[in-house]
N, C-alpha and C positions, 0 to 999 in steps of 0.2 A: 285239615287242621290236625296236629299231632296230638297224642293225648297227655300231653304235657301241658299242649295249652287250654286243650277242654277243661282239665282240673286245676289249670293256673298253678302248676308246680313249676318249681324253681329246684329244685332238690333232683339230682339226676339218679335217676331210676335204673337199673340192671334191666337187660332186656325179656327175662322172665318173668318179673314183675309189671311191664311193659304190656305185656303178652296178654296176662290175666286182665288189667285194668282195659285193654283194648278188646277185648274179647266180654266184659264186664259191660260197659258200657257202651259197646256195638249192641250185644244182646235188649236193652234197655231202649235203645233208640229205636229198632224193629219194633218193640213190645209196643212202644206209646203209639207208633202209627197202628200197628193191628187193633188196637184197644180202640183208636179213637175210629176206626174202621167198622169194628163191630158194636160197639157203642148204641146205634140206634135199633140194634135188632134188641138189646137188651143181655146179652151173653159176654162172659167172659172166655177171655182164651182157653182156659180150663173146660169150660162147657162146650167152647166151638171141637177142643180136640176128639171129647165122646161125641157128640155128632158123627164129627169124620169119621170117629173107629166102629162106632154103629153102619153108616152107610156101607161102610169097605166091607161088615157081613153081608152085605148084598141081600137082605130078606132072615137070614136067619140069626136069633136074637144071639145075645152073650151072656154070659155071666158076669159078674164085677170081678172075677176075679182077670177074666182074658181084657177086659178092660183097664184094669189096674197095671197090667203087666204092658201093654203099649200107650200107655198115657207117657206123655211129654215128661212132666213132673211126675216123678214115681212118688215123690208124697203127696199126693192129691187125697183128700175127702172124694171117694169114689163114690160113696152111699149120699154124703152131702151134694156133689154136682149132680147125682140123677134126681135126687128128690127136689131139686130146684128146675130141672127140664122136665118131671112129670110137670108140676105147675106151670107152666110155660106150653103143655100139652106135645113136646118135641118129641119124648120116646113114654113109651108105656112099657110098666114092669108087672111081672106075675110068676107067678111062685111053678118051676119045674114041676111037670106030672109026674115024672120018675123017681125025684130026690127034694121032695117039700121044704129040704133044707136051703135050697141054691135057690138063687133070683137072678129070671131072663130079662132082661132086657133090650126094646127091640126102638129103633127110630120111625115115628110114626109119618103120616105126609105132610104132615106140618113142616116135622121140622124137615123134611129132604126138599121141600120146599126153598126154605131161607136158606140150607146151603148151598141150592143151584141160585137163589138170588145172589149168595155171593161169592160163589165160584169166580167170576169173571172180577168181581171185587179184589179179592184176595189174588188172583193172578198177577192182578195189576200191582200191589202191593210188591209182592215178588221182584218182580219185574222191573219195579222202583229199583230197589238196590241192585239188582242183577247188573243191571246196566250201565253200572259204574264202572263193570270189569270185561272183557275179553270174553269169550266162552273159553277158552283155553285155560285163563285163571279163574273160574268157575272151576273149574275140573280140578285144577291144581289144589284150589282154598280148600275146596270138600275132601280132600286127599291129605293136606296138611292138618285139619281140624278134626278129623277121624284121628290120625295119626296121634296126634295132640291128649286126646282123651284117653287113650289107651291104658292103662293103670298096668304098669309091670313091675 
């Protein structure tokens, strides 16, 4: 379906306008399947991303600041999504020995738990769209979509 007729326009569109609304609403269609994916663990994408960016220290906690800086959404409430996964008991925060100003925070087995439950979850997910395309146009799209963002 073109995204002319997803939005039931009639009105012909220039191809970088085209570009954005497809890219808009591709983004939106991923989102609602991962939403309705994580959905029963109780987390949003926002919270699934700190998880993964905790796991991938492998043991050793973060501060919100290295957390803020590879979050998906760089406007994310960083302080908001952790104090919603302390309650939830997924990561535990505590105040640097060194600098009492800064707060680590570390993911606990709880939550490295629910991400290896849905490791295979989310693969599949993936994999949904992947296989729409070639592996060659995989290579290609992440190469045109890099491209694409670049601000010069």
């Amino acid at each position: 379906m073109t995204i002319e007729e997803v939005i039931k326009s009639t009105v012909k569109m220039d191809n970088a306008k085209k570009v954005i609304l497809n890219i808009m609403y591709t983004q939106n269609v991923i989102q609602d399947h991962f939403n309705e994916l994580i959905k029963p663990y109780d987390l949003s994408g926002e919270q699934y991303n700190v998880l993964r960016i905790l796991r991938g220290q492998k043991g050793k906690p973060a501060n919100m600041c290295v957390i803020q800086e590879r979050m998906l959404a760089k406007t994310s409430n960083t302080t908001r999504l952790v104090d919603k996964l302390l309650l939830k008991d997924f990561v535990t925060r505590n105040v640097c020995p060194n600098n009492r100003r800064k707060i680590e925070v570390s993911i606990t087995q709880k939550g490295l738990d629910v991400l290896k439950e849905l490791d295979p979850k989310v693969d599949e997910h993936e994999q949904t769209f992947a296989n729409n395309l070639k592996p060659e146009e995989l290579v290609f799209l992440n190469q045109l979509l890099e491209k694409y963002r670049t601000n010069k």
